[in-house]
N, C-alpha and C positions, 0 to 999 in steps of 0.2 A: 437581566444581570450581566450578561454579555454582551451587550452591547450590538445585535445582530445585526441593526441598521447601517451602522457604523463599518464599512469596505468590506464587510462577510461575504457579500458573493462579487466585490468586485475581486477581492484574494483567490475566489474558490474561482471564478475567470483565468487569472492571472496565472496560477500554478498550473492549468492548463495549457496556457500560449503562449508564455513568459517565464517558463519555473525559473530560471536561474537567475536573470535580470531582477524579477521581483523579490525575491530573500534576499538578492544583492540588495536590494534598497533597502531592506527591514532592517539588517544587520548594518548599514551605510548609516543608517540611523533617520530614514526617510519613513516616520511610523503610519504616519497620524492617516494616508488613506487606506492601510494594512488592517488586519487583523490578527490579534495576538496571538501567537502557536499554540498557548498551551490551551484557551478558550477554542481555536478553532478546531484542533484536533478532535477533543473532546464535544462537544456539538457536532461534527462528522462523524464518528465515532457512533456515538448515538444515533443521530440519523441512519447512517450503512447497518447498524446493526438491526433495527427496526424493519428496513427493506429488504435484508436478507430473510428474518424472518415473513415477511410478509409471501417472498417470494416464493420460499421452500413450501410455505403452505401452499400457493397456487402449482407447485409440483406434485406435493403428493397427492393433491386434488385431481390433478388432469390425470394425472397417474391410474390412480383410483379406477376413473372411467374407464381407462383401456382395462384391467386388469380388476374386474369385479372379485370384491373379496380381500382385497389387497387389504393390509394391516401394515403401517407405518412403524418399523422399528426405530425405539430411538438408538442412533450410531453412538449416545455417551459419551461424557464427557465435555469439562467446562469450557475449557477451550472450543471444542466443535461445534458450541452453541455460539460464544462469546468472541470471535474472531478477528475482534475489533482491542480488547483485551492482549490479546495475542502481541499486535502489533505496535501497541502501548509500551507493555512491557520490551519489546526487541528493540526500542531506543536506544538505552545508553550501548547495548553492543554493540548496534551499528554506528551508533556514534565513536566508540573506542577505534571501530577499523576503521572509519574513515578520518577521524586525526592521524592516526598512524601512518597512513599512507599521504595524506596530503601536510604533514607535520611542521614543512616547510613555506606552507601560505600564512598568509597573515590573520589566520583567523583561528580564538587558541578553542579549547575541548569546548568550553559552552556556549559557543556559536555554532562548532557543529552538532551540540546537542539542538539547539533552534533548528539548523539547518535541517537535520533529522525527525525533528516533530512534524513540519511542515512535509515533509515526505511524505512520514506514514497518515497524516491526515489524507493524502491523496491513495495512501494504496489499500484504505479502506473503499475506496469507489472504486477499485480495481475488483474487489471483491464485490462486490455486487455485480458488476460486468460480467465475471465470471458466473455467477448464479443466473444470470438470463442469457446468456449460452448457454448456458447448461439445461435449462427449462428449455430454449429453443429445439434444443437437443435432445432431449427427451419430447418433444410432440413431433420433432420428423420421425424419430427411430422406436418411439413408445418403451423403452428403455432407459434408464439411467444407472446401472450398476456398475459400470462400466468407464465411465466417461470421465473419474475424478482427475485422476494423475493426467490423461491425456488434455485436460484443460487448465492444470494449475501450469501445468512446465511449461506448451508453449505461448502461453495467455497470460497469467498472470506474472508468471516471472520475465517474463520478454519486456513486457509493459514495465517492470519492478526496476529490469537492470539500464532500459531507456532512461528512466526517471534521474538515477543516478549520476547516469556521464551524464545526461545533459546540463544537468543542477552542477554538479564539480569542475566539468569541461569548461560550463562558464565562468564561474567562481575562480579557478584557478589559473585560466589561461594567460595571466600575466605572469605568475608564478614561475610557471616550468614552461621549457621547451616544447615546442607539439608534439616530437616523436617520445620524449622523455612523458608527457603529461598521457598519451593516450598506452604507455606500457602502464604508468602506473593505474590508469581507469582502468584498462583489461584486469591486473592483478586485484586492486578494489575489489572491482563487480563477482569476480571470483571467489575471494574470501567472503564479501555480503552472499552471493548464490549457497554457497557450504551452512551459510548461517541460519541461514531462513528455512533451506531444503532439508537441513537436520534439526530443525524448530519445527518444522511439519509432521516431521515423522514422530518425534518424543511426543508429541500435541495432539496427534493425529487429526489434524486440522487437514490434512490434505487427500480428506473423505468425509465429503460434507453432506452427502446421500445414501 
């Protein structure tokens, strides 16, 4: 129904080595070797959320071992399961801040709603990242209670706010000035950081053990 064969993983390549260039093209209107945001996010989406679970179970399995008797509680909550959900929904916000800030390129709200789809398709593999650090993390130290906030800040949001300038920085660098274009990405990434780090905390997403 999607088409998978069809640039799926040369997209999921490309927003890897290329993010900026490549959504320059989709949006350039160069489709036909892409893959469409809203099919791919969703199929990522699905996928990352499949492997987190998979993963969490191999944690509180290895877990288990160290610590005979352990009993798995669930942490609750639809988001702390659903994390993929999560970042579905934080689209159109981040898509409102970064019109805002970049308001004078040539590309009006629903390109950067595209632009923004194709993000959070990739910051749901961030989150998986995170879960096998974290699993790493818990078989050196036999612990995980510990380790959440110290892996979302400088892991995944490090990765979150990379993702961004590199995607806008290219996008808009004909637009603005470089010292003008990199005050506005600092400001950007700032207001997305508030956004997402106070969507963690309402979500309690940023305790996923």
């Amino acid at each position: 129904m999607f088409h998978v064969d069809k640039g799926f993983f040369y997209t999921f390549l490309s927003l890897f080595t290329r993010p900026g260039g490549m959504i320059k093209d989709y949006l350039d209107g160069k489709r036909v070797k892409y893959f469409r945001p809203f099919a791919y996010v969703i199929i990522m989406s699905t996928i990352c959320t499949l492997l987190v679970k998979l993963i969490t179970a191999g944690i509180v399995s290895a877990y288990a071992k160290y610590h005979p008797g352990y009993v798995a509680e669930d942490r609750g909550g639809f988001f702390n399961h659903y994390f993929s959900v999560f970042i579905f929904l934080m689209i159109p916000f981040a898509s409102v801040i970064t019109f805002l800030f970049m308001r004078r390129g040539k590309y009006n709200f629903w390109e950067h709603f595209l632009i923004n789809t194709y993000i959070a398709a990739q910051l749901n593999i961030m989150q998986v990242l995170v879960y096998l650090v974290g699993w790493v993390m818990m078989l050196v130290t036999r612990q995980f209670g510990n380790i959440d906030i110290g892996l979302y800040i400088p892991f995944f949001m490090t990765a979150f706010l990379f993702m961004y300038g590199s995607v806008f920085g290219f996008l808009m660098k004909d637009d603005y000035r470089k010292g003008w274009l990199v005050l506005r990405l600092t400001l950007m990434n700032c207001f997305l950081f508030f956004l997402y780090f106070s969507g963690f905390q309402l979500t309690g997403t940023m305790r996923p053990w």
